[in-house]
KOLDREN-526746 format. One line per 2 residues: number of its first residue (from 0); for each residue x, y, z of N, C-alpha, C, O. Coordinates in Angstrom, 2 decimals, padded with zeros to 5 digits. Atoms other than C-alpha are relative to their C-alpha. Layout:
BEGIN
NUM	X,Y,Z,X,Y,Z,X,Y,Z,X,Y,Z ~ ...;
END
This chain:
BEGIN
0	-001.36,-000.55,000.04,055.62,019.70,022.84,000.53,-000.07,-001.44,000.34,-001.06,-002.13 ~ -000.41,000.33,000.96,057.34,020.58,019.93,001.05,-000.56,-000.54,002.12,-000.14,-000.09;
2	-001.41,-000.13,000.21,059.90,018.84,017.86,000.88,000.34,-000.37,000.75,001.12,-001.32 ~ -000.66,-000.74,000.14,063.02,019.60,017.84,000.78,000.48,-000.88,001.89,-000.01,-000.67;
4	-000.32,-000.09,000.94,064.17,021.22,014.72,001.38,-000.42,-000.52,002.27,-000.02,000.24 ~ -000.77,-000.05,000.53,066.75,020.22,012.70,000.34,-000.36,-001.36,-000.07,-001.37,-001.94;
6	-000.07,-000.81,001.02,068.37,022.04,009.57,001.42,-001.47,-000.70,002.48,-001.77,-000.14 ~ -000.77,000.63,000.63,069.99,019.36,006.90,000.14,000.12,-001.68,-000.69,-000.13,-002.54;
8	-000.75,-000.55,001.32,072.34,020.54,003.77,000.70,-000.81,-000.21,001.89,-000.83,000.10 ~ -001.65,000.96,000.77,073.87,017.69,002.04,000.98,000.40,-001.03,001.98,-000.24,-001.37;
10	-000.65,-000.64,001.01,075.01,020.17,-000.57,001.42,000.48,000.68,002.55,000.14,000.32 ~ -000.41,-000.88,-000.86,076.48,022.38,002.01,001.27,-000.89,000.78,002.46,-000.56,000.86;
12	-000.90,000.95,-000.66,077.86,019.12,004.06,001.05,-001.13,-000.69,001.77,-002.00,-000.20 ~ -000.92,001.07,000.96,079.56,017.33,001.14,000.29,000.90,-000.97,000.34,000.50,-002.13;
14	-000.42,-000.84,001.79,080.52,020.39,-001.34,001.06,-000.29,-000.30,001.20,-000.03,-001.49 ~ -001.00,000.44,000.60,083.91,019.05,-001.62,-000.17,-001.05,-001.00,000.75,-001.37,-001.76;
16	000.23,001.10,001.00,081.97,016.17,-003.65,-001.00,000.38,-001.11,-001.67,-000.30,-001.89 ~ 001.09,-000.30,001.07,080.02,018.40,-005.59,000.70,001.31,-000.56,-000.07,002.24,-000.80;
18	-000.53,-001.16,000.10,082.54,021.05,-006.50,001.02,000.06,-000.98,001.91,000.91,-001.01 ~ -001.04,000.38,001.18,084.42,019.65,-009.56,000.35,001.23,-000.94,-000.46,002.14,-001.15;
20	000.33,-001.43,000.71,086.12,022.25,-011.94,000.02,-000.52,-001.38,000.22,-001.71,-001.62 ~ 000.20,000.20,001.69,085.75,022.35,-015.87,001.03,-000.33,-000.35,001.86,000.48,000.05;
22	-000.80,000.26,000.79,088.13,020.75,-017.71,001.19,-000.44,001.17,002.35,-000.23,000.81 ~ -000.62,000.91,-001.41,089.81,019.00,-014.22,-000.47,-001.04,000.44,-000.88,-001.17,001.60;
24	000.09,001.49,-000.71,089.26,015.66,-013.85,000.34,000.01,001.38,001.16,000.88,001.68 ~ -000.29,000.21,-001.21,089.37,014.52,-010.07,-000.38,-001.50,000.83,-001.37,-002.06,000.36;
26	000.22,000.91,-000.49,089.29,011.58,-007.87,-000.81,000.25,001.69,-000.21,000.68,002.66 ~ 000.30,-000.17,-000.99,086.85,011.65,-005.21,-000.94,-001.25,000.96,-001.91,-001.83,000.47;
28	001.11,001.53,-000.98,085.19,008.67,-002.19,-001.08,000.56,000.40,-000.97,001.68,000.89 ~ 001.27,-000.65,-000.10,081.70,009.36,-001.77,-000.39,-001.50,000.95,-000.29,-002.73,000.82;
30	000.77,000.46,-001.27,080.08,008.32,001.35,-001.77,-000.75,-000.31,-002.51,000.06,-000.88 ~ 000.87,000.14,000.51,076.76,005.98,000.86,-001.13,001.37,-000.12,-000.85,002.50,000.29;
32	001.26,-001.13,000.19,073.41,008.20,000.08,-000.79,-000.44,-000.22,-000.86,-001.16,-001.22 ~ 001.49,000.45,000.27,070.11,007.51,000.42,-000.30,001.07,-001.03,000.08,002.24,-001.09;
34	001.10,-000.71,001.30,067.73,008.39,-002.89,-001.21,-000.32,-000.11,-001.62,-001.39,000.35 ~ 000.83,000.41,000.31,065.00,008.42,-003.87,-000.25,-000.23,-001.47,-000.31,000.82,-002.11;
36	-000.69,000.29,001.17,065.23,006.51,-007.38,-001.67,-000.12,-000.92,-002.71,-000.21,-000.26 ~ 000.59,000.78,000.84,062.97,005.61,-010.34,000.53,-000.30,-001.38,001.01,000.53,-002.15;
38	-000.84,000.39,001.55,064.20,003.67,-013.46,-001.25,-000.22,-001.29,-002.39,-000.65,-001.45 ~ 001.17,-000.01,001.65,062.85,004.05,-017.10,001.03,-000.28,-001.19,002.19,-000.51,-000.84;
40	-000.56,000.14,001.61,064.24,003.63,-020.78,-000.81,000.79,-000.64,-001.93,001.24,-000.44 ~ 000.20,-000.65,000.79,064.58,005.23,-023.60,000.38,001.58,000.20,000.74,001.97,001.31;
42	-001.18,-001.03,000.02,066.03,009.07,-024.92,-000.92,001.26,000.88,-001.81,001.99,000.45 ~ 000.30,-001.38,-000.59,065.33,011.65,-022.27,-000.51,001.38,-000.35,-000.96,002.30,000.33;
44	000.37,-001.48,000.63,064.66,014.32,-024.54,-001.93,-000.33,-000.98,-002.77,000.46,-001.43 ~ 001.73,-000.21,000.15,061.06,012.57,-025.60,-000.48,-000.91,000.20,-001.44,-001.35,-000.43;
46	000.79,001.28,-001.34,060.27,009.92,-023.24,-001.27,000.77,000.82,-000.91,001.62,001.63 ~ 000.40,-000.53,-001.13,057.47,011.05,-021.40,000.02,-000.75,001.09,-000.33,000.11,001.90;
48	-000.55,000.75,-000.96,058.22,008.37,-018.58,001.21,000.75,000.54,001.48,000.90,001.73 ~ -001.29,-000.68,-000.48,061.25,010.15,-018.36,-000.43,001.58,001.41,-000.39,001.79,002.62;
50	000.99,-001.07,-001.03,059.43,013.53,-017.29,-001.57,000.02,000.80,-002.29,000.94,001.18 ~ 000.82,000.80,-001.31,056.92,011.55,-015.15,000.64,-000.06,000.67,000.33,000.68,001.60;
52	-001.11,000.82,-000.58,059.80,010.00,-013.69,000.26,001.82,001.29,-000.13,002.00,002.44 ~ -000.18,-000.98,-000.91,061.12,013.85,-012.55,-001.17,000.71,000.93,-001.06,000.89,002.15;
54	001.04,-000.03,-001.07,057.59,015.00,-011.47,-000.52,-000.61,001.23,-001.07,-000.08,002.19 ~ 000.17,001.00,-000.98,057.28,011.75,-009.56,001.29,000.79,001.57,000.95,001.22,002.67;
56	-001.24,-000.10,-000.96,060.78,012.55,-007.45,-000.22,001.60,000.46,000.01,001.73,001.66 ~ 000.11,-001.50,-001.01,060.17,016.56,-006.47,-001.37,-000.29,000.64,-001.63,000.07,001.79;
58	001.28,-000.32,-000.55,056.66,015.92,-006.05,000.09,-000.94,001.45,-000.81,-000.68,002.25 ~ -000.31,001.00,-001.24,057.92,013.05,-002.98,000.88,000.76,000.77,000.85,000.81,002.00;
60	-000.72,-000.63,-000.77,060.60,015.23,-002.42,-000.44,001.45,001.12,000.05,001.78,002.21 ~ 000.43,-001.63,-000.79,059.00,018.73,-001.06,-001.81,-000.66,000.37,-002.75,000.12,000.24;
62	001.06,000.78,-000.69,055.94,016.13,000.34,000.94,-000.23,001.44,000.67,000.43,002.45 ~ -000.73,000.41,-000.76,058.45,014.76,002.54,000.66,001.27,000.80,000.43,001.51,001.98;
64	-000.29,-001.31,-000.92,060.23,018.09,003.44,-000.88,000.87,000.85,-000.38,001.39,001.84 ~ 000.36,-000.53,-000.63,057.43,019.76,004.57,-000.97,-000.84,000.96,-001.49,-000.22,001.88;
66	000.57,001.27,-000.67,055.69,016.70,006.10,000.62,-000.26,001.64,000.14,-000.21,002.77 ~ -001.10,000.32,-000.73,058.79,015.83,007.86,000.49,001.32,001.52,000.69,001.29,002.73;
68	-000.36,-001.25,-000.87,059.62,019.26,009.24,-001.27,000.70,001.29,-000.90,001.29,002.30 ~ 001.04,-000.28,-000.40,056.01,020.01,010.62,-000.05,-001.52,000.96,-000.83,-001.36,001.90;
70	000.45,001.34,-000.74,056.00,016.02,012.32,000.94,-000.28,001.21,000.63,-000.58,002.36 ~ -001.17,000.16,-000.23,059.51,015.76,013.12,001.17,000.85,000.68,002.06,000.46,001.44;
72	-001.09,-000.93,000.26,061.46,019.12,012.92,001.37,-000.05,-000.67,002.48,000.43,-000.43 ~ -001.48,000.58,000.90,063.56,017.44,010.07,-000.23,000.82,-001.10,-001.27,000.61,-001.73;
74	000.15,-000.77,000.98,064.15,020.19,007.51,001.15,-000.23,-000.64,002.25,-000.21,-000.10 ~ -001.19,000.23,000.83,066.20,019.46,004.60,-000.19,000.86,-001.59,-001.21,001.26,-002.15;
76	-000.07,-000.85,001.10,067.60,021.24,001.47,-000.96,-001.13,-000.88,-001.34,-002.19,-000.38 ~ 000.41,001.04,001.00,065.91,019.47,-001.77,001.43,000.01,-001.03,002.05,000.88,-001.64;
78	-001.61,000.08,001.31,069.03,018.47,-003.99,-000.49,-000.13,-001.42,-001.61,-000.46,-001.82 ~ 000.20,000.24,001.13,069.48,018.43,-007.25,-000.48,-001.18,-000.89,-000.32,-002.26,-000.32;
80	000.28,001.37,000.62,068.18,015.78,-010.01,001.51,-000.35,-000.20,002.40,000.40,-000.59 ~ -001.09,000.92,000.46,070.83,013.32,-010.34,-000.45,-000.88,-000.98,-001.62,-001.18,-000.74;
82	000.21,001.39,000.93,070.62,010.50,-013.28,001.18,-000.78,-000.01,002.34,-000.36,-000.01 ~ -000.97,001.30,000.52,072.32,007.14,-013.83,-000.34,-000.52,-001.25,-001.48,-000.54,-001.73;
84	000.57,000.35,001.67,072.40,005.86,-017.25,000.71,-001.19,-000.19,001.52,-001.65,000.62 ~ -000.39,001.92,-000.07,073.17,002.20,-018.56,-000.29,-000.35,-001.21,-001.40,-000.15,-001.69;
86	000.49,000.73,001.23,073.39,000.53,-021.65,000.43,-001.85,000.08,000.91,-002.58,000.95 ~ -001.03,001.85,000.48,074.52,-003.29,-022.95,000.97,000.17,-000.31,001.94,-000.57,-000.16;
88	-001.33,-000.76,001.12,076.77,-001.32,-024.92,000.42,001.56,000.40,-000.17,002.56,-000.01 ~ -000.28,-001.66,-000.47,078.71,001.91,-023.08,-000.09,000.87,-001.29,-000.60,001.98,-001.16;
90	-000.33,-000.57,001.10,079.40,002.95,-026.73,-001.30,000.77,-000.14,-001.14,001.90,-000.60 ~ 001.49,-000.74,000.25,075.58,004.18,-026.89,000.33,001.27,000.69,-000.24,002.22,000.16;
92	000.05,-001.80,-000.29,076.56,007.55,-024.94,000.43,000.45,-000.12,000.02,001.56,000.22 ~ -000.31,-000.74,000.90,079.21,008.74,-026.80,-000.29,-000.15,-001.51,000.43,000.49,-002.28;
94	000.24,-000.37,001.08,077.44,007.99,-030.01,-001.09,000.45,-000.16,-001.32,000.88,-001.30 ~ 000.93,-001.22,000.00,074.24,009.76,-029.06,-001.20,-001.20,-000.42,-002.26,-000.77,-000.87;
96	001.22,000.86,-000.02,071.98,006.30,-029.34,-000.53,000.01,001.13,-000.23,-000.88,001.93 ~ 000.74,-000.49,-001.21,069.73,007.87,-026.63,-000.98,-001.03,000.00,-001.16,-001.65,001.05;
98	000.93,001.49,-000.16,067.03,005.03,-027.68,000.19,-001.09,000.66,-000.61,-001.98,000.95 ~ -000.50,001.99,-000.86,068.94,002.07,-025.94,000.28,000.88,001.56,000.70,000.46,002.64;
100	-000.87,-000.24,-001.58,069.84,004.00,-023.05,-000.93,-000.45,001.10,-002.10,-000.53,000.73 ~ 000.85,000.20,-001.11,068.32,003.01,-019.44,000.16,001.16,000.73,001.25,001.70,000.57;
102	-000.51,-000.93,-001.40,068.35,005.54,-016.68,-000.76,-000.35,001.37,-001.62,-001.20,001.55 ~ 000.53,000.11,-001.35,067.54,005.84,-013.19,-000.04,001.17,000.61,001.08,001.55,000.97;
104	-000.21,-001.67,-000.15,066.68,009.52,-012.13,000.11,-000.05,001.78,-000.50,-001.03,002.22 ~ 000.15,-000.07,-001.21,067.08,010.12,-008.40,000.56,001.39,000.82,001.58,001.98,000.46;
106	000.02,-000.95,-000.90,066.95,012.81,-005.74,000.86,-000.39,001.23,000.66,-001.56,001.54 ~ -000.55,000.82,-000.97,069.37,012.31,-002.63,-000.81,000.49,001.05,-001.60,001.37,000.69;
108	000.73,-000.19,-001.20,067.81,012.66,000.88,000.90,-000.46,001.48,001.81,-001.27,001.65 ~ -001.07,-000.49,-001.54,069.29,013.31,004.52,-000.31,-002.19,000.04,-001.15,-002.92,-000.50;
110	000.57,001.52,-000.64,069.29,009.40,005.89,-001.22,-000.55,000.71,-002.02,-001.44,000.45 ~ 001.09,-000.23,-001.02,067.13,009.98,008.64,-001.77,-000.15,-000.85,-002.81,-000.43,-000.27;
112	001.39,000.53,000.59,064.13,009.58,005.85,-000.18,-001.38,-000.21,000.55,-002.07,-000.93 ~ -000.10,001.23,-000.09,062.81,006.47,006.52,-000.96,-000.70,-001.08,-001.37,-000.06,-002.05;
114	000.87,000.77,001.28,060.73,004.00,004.31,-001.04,000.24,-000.01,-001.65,000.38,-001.07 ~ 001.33,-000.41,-000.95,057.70,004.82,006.68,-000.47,001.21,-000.32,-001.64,001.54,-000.11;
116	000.26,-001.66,-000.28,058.19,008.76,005.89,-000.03,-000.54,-001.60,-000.90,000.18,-002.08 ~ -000.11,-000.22,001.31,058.67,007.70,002.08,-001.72,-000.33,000.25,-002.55,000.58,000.14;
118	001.59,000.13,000.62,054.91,005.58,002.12,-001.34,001.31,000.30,-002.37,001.62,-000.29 ~ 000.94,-001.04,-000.27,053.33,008.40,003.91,000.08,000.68,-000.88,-000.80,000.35,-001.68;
120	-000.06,-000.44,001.26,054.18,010.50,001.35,-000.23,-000.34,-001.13,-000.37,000.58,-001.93 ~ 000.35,000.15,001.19,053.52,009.07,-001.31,-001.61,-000.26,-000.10,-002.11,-000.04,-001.20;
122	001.02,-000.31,-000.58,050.21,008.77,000.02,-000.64,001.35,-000.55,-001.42,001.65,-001.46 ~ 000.62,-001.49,000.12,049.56,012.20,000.23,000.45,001.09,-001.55,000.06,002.14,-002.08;
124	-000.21,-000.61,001.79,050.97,013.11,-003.27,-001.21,-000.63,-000.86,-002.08,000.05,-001.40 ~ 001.13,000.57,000.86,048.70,010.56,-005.01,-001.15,000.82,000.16,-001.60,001.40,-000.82;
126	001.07,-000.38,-000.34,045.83,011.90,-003.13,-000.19,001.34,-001.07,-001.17,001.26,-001.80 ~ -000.02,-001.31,000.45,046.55,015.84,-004.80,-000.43,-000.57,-001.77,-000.18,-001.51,-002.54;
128	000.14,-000.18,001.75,045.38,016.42,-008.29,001.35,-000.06,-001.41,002.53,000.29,-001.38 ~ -001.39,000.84,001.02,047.62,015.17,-011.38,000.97,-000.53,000.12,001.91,-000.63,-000.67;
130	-000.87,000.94,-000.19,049.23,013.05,-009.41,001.16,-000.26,-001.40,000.81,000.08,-002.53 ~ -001.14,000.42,000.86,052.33,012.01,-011.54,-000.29,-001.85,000.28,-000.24,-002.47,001.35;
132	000.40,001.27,000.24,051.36,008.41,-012.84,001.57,-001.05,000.40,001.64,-002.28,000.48 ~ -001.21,000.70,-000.24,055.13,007.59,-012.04,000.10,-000.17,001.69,000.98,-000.96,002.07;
134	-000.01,-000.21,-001.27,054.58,008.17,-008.22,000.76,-001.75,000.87,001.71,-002.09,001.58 ~ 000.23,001.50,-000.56,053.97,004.31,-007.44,001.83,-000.95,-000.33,002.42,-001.91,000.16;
136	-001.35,000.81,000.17,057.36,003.38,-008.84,000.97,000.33,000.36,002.03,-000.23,000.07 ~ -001.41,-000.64,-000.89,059.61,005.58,-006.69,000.39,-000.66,000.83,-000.54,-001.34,001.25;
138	-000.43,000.96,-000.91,061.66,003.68,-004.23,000.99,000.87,000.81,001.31,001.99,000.43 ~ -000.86,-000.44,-000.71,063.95,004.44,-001.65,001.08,-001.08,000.12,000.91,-002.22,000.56;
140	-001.27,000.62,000.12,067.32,003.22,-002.06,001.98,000.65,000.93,002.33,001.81,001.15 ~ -001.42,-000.38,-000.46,071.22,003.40,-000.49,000.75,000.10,-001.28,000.45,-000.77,-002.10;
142	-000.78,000.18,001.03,073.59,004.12,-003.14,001.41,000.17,000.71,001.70,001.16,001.39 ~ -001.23,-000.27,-000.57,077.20,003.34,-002.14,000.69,-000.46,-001.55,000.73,-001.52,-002.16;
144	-000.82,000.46,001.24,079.42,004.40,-005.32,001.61,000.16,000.02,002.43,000.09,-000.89 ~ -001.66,000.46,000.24,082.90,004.42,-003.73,000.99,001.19,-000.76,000.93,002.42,-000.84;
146	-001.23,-000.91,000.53,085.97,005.53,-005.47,-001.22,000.86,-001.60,-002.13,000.35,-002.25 ~ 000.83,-000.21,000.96,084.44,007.78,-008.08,001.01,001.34,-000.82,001.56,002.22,-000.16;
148	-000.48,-000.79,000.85,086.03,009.80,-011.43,-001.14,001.28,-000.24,-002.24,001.06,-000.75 ~ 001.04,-000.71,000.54,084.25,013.03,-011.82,000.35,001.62,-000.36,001.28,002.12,000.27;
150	-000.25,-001.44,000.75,084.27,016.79,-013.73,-000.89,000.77,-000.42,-001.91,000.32,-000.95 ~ 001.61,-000.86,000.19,082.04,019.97,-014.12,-000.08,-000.09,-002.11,000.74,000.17,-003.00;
152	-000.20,-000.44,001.71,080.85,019.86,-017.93,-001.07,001.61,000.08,-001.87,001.93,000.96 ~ 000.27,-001.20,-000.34,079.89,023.43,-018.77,-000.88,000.29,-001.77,-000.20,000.38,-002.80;
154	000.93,-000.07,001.22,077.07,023.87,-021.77,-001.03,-001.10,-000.24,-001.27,-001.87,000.69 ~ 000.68,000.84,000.32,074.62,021.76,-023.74,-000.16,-001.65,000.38,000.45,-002.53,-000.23;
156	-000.06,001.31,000.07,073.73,018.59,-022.48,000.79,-001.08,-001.37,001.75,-001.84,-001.42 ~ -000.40,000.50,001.76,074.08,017.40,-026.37,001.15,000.60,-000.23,001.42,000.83,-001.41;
158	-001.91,-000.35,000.53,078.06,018.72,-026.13,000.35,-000.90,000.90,001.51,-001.24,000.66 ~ -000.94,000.50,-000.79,078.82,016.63,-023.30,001.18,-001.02,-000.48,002.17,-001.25,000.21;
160	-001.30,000.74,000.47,081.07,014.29,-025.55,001.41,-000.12,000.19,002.15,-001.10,000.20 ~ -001.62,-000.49,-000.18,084.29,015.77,-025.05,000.27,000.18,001.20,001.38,-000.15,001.61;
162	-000.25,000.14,-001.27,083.96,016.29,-021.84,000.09,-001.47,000.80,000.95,-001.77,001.62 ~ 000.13,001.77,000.10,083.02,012.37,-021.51,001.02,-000.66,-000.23,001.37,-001.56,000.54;
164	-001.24,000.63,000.75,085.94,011.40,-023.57,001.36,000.41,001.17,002.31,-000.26,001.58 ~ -001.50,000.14,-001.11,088.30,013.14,-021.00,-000.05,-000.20,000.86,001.09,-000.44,001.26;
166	000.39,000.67,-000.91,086.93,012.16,-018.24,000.33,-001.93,000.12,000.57,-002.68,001.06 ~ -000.16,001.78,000.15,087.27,008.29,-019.52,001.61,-000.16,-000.08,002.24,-001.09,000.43;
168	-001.63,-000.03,000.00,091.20,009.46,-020.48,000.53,000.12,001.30,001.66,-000.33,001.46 ~ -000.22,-000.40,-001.58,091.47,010.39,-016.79,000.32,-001.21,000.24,001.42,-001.75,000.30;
170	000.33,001.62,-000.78,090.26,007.11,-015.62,001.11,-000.50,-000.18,001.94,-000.58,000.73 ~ -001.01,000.97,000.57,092.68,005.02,-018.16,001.39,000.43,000.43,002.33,-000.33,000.68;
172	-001.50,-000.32,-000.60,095.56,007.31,-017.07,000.28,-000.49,001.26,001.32,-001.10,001.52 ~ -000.24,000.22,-001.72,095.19,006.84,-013.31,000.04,-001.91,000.01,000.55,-002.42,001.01;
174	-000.63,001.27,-000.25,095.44,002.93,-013.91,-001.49,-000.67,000.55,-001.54,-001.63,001.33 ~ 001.57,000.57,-000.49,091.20,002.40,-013.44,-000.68,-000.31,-001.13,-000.45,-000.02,-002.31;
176	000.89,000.18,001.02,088.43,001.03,-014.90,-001.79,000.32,000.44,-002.25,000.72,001.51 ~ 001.38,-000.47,-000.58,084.80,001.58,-014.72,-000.62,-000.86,001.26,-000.25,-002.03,001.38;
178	000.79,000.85,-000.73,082.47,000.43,-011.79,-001.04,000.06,000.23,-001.57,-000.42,001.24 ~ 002.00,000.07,-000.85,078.86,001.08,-011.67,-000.40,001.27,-001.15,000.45,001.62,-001.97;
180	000.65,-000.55,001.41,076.91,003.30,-014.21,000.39,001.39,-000.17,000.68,002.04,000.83 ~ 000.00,-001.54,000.08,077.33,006.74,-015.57,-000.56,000.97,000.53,-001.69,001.12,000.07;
182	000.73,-000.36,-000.93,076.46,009.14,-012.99,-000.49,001.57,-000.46,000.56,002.17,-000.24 ~ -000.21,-001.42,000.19,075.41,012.97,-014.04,-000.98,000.41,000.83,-001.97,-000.25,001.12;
184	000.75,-000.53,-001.08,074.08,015.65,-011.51,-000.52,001.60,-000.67,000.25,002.47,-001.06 ~ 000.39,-001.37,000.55,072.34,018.66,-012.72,-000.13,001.38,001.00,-000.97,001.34,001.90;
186	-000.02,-000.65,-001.18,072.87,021.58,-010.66,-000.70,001.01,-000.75,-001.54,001.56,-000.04 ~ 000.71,-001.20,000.60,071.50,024.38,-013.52,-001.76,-000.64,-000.25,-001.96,-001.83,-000.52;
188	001.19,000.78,000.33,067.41,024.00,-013.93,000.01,000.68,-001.68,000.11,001.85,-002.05 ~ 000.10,-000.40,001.28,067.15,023.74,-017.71,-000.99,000.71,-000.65,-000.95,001.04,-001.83;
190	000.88,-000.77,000.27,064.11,025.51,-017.60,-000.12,001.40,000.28,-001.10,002.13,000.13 ~ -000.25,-001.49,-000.58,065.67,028.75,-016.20,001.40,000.20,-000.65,001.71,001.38,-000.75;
192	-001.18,-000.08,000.12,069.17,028.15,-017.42,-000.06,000.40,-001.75,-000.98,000.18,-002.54 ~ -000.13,000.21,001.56,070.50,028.97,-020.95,000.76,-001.06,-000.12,001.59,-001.33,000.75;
194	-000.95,000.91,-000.17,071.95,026.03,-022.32,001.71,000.07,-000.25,002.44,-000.92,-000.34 ~ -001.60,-000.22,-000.02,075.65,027.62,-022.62,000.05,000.07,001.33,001.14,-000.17,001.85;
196	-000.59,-000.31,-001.39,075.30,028.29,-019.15,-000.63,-001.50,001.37,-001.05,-001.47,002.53 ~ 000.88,000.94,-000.31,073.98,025.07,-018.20,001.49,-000.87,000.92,002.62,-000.80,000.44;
198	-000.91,000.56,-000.56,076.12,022.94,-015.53,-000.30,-000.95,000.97,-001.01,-000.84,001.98 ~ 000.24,001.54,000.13,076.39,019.26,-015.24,000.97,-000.71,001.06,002.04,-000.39,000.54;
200	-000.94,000.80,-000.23,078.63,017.06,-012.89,000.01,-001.33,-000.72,-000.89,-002.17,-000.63 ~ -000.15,001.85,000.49,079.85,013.78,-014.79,001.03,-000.99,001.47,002.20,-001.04,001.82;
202	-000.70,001.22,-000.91,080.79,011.18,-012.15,-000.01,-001.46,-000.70,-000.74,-001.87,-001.61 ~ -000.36,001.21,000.51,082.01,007.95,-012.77,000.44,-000.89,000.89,001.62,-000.76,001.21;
204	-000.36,001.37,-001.07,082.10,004.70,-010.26,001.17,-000.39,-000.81,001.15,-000.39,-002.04 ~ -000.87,000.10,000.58,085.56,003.75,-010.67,001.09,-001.66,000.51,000.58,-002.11,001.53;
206	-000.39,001.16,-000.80,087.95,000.27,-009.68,001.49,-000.19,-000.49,001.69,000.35,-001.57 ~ -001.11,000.23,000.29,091.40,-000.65,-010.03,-000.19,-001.10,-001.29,-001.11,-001.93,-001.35;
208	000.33,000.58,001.34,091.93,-002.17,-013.65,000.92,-001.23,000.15,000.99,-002.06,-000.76;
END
């Protein structure tokens, strides 16, 4: 007998939390989310860990979707890359010391993927040819980030400054302070996008100051 399908859009089912406008700061509560995470150091733009890191997370992600859907009848969108970023020193990401930075790249996933559906998968990715050497360090995680500050930035990764800066004026106006790491969501693929037309959510875990 087969099972019984079902169709899951977290984009679709949470776009009020993914729908920020340019140059509008907003306050929004975000419901936990399972990810699927891996953390690395160092500057994104020539880490190769970094782009291991993303090969690792689609290549688990569309393992799992079609795995899942064919076992299960659990079909889900694939979301966008999300990153978290982290220093000792916040000052490192508006002064563009990409070398100290940490990140944590992650994919979100319906709940219903369990730890069981992550090892199988990862399984069957290793097995395929050029495996992504980052595979083994993907994890499955809850992320609950709460009250959260966030705004569409609209161009070059390497402009986001200003957009950063008002985003942090937001915060300080509304009477908050930071709570949990710098969150950005990439919704343009930079390999299809131009980078003027390139578009970023900045979120920000946020707490009463």
């Amino acid at each position: 007998m087969a099972a019984k399908s079902e169709k899951i859009d977290l984009w679709t089912e949470h776009k009020r939390l993914f729908s920020p406008k340019a140059g509008k700061p907003e306050l929004v509560r975000l419901p936990p989310f399972t990810y699927l995470m891996v953390d690395g150091a160092g500057d994104p733009n020539t880490s190769p860990d970094f782009r291991e890191a993303i090969g690792a997370l689609y290549s688990l992600a569309y393992t799992l979707k079609f795995s899942l859907k064919k076992s299960k009848g659990l079909d889900f969108r694939v979301m966008p890359l999300s990153g978290r970023f982290h220093a000792e020193d916040p000052r490192v990401f508006l002064e563009g010391r990409k070398q100290e930075w940490k990140w944590t790249l992650m994919l979100a996933l319906p709940s219903q993927v369990t730890a069981a559906d992550l090892k199988a998968a990862r399984a069957g990715a290793q097995a395929r040819k050029n495996a992504s050497p980052a595979l083994p360090l993907v994890r499955r995680e809850v992320l609950r980030e709460g009250l959260c500050a966030q705004v569409l930035h609209l161009g070059p990764y390497a402009a986001e400054k200003p957009t950063i800066e008002a985003l942090h004026a937001f915060i300080a106006e509304k009477g908050l302070t930071f709570a949990g790491s710098h969150h950005e969501i990439y919704i343009a693929d930079p390999n299809r996008t131009a980078p003027a037309r390139l578009k970023t959510i900045v979120r920000q875990p946020v707490r009463k100051a």
